[in-house]
N, CA, C and O atoms as a Tinker XYZ file with bonds, in Angstrom:
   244  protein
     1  N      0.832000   -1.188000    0.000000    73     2
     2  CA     0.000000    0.000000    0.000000    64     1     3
     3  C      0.879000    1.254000    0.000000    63     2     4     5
     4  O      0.442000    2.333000   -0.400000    81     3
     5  N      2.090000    1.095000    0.443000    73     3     6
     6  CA     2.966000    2.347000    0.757000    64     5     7
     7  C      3.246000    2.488000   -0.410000    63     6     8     9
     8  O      2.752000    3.493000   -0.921000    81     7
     9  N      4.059000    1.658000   -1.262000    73     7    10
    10  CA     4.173000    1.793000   -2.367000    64     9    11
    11  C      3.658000    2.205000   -3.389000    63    10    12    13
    12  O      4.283000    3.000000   -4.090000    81    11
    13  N      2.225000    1.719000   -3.789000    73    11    14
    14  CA     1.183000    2.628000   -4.573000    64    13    15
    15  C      1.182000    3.743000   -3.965000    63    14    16    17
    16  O      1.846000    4.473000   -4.701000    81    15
    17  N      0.823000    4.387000   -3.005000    73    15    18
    18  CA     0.627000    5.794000   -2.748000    64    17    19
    19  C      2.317000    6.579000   -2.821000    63    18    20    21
    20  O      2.408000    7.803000   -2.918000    81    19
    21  N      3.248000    5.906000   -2.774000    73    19    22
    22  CA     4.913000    6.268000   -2.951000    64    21    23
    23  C      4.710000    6.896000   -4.949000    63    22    24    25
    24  O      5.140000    7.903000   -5.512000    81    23
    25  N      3.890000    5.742000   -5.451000    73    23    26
    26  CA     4.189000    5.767000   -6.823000    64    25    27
    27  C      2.791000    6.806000   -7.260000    63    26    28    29
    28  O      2.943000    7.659000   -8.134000    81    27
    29  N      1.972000    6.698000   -6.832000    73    27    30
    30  CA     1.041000    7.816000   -6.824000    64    29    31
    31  C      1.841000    9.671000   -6.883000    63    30    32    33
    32  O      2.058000   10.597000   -7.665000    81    31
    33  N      2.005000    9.280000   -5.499000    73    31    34
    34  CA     2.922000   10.941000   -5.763000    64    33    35
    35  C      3.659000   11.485000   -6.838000    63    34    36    37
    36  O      3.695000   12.630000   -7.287000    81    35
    37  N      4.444000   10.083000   -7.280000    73    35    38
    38  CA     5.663000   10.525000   -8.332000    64    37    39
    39  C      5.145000   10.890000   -9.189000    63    38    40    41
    40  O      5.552000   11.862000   -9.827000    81    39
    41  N      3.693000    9.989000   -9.591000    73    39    42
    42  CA     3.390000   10.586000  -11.277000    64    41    43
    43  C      2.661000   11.562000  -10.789000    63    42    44    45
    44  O      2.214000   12.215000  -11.732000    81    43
    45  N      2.286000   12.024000   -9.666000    73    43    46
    46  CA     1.094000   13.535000  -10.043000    64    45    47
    47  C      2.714000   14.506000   -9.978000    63    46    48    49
    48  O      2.855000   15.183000  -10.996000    81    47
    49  N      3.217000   14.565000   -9.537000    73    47    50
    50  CA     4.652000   15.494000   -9.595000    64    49    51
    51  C      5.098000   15.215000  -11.294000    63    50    52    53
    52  O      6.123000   15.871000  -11.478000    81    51
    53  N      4.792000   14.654000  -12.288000    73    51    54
    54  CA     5.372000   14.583000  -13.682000    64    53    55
    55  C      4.320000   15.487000  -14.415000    63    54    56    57
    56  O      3.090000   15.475000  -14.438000    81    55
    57  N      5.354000   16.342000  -15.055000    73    55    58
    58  CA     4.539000   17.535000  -16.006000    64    57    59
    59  C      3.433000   16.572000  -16.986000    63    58    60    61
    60  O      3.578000   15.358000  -16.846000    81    59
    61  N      2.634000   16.908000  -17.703000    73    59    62
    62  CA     2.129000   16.125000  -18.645000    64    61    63
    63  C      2.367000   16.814000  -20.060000    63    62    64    65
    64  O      2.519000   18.021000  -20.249000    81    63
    65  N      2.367000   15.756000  -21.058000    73    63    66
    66  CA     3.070000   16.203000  -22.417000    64    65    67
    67  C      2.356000   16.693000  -22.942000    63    66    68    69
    68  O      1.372000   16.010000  -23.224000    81    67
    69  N      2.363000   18.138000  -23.408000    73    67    70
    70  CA     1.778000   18.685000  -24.449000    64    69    71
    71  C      2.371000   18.631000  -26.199000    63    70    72    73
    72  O      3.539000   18.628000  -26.588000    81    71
    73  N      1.189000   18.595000  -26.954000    73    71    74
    74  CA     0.965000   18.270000  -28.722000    64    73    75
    75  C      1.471000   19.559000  -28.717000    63    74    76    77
    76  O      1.542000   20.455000  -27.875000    81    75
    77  N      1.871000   19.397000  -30.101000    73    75    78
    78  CA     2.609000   20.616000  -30.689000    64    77    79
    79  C      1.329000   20.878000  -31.777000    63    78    80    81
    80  O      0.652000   19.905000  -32.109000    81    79
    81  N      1.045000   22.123000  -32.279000    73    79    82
    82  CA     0.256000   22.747000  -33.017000    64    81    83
    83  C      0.076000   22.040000  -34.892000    63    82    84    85
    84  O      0.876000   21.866000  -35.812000    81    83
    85  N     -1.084000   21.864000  -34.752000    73    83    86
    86  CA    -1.432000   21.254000  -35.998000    64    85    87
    87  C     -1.858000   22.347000  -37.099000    63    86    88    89
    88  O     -2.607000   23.299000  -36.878000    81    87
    89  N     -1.172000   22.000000  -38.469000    73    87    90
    90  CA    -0.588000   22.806000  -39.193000    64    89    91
    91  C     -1.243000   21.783000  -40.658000    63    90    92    93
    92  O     -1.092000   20.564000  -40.729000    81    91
    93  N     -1.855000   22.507000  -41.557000    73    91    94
    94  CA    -1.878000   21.773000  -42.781000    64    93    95
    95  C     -1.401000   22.778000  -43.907000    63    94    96    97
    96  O     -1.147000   23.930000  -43.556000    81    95
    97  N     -1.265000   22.431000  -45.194000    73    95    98
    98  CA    -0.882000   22.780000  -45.897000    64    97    99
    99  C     -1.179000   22.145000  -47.538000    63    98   100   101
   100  O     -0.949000   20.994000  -47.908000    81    99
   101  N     -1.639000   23.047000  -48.197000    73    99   102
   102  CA    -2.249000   21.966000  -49.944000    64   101   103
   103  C     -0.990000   22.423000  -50.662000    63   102   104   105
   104  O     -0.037000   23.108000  -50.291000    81   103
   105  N     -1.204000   21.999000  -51.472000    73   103   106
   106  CA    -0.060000   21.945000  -52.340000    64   105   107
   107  C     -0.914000   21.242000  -54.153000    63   106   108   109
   108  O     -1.652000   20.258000  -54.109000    81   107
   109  N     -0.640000   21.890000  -55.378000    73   107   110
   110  CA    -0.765000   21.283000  -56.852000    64   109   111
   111  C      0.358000   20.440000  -57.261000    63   110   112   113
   112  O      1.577000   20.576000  -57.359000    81   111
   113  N     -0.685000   19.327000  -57.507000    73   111   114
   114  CA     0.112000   18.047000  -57.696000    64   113   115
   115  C     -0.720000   17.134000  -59.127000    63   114   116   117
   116  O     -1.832000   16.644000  -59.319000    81   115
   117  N      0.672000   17.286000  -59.973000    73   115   118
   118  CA     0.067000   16.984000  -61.037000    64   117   119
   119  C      0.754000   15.315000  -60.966000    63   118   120   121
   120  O      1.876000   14.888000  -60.694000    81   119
   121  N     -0.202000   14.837000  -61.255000    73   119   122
   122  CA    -0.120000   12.827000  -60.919000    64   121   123
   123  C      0.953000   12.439000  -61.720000    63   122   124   125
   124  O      1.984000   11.858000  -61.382000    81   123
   125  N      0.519000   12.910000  -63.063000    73   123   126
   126  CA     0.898000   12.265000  -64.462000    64   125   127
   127  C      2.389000   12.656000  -64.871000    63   126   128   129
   128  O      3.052000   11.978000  -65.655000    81   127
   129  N      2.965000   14.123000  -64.099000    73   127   130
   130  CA     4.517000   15.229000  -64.121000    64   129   131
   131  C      5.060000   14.324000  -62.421000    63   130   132   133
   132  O      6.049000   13.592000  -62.366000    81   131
   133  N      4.419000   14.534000  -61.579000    73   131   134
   134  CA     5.319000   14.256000  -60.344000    64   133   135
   135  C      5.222000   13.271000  -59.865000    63   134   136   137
   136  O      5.857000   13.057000  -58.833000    81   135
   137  N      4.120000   11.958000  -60.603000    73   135   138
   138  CA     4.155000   10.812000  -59.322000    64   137   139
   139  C      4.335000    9.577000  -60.726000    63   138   140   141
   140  O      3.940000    9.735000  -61.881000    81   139
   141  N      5.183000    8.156000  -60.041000    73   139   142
   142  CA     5.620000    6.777000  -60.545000    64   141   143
   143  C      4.845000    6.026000  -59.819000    63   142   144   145
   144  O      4.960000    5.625000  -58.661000    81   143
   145  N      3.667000    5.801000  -60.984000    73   143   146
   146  CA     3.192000    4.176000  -60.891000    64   145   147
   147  C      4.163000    3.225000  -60.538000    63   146   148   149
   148  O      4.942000    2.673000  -61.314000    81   147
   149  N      4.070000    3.056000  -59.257000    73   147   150
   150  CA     4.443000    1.456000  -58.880000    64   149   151
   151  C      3.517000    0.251000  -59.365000    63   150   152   153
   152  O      3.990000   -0.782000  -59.838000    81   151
   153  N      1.908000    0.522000  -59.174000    73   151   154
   154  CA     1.041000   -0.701000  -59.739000    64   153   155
   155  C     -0.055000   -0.251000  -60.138000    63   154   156   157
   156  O     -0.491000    0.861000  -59.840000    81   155
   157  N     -0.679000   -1.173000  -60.943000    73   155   158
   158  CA    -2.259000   -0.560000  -61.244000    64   157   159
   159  C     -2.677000   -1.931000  -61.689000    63   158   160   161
   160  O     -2.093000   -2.980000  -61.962000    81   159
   161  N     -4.126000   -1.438000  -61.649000    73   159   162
   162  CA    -4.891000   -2.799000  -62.182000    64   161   163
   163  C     -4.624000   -3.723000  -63.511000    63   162   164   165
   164  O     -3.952000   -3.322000  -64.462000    81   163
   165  N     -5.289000   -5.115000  -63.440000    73   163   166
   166  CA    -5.112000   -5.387000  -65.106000    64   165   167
   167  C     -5.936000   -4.998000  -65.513000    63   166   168   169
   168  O     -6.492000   -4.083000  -64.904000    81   167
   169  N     -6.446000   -5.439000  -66.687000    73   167   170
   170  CA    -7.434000   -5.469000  -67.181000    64   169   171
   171  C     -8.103000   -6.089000  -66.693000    63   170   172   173
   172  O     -7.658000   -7.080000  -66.114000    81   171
   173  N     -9.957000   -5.718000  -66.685000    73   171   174
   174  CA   -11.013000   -6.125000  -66.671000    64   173   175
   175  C    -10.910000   -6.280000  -64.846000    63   174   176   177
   176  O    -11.762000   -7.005000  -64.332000    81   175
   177  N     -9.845000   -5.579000  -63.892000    73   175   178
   178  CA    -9.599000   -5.931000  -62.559000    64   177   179
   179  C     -9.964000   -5.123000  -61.841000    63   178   180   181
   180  O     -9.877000   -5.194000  -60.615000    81   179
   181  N    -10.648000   -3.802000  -62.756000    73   179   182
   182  CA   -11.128000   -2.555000  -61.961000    64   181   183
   183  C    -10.301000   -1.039000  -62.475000    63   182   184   185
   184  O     -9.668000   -1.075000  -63.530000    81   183
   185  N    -10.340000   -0.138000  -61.916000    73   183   186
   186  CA    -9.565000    1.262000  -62.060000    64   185   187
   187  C     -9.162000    1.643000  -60.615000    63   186   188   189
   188  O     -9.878000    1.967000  -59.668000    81   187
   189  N     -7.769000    1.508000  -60.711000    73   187   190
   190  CA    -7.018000    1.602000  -59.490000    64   189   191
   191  C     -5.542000    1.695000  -60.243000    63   190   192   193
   192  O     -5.206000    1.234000  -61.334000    81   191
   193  N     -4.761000    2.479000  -59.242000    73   191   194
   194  CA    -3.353000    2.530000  -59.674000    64   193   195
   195  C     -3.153000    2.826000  -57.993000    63   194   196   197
   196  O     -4.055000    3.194000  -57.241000    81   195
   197  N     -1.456000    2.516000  -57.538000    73   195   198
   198  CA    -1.204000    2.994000  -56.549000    64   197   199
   199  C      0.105000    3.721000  -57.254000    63   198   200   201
   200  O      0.621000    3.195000  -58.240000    81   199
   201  N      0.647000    5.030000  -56.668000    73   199   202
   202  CA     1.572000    6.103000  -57.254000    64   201   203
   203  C      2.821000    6.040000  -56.042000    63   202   204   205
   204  O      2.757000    5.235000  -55.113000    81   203
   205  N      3.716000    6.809000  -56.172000    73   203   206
   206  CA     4.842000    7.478000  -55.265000    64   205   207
   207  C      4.624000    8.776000  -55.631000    63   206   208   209
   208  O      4.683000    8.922000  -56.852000    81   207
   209  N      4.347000    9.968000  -54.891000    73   207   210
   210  CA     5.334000   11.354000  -55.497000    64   209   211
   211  C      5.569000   11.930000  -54.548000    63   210   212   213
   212  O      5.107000   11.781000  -53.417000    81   211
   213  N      6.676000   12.992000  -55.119000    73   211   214
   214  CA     7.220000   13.852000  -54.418000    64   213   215
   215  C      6.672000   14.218000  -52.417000    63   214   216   217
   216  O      7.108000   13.861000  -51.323000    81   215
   217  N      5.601000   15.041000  -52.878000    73   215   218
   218  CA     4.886000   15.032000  -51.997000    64   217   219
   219  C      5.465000   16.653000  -51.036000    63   218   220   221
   220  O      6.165000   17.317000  -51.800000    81   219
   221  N      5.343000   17.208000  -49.902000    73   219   222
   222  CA     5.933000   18.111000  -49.389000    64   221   223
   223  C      6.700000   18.537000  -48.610000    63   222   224   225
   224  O      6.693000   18.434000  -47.383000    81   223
   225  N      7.589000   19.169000  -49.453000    73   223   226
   226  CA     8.654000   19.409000  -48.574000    64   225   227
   227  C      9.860000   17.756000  -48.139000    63   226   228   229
   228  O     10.594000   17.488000  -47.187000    81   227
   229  N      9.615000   17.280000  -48.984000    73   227   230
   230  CA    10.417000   15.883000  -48.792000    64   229   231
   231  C      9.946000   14.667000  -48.612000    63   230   232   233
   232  O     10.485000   13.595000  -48.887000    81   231
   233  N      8.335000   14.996000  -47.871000    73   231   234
   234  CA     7.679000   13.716000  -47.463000    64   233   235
   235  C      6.795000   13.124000  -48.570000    63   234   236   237
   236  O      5.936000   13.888000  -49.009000    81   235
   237  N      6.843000   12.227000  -48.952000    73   235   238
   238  CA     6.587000   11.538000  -50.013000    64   237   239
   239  C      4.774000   11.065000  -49.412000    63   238   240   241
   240  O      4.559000   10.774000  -48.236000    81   239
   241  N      3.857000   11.081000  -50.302000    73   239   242
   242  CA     2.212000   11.084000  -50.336000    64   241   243
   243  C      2.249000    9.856000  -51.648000    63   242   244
   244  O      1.197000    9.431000  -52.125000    81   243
């Protein structure tokens, strides 16, 4: 029992973590100039492709 209330104290004494500010941003993105088909459907398998591109600022979408 000492112990839980020992370990009780410690965490109400720990700051709690605050999120950092959420931020979006758009960006024009032309599919066909900035992004590589890795795969797409066959035929008769549907309309689907999955892409790579650029994406912003480094991070790839």
């Amino acid at each position: 029992m000492r112990a839980l209330l020992i370990l009780l104290g410690l965490v109400a004494l720990c700051p709690a973590a605050h999120a950092g500010d959420i931020s979006s941003a758009y960006t024009d993105l032309d599919w066909k100039k900035d992004c590589v088909t890795y795969a797409q459907a066959e035929e008769g398998d549907g309309d689907w492709a999955s892409l790579a591109c650029a994406g912003y600022r480094g991070y790839p979408v």
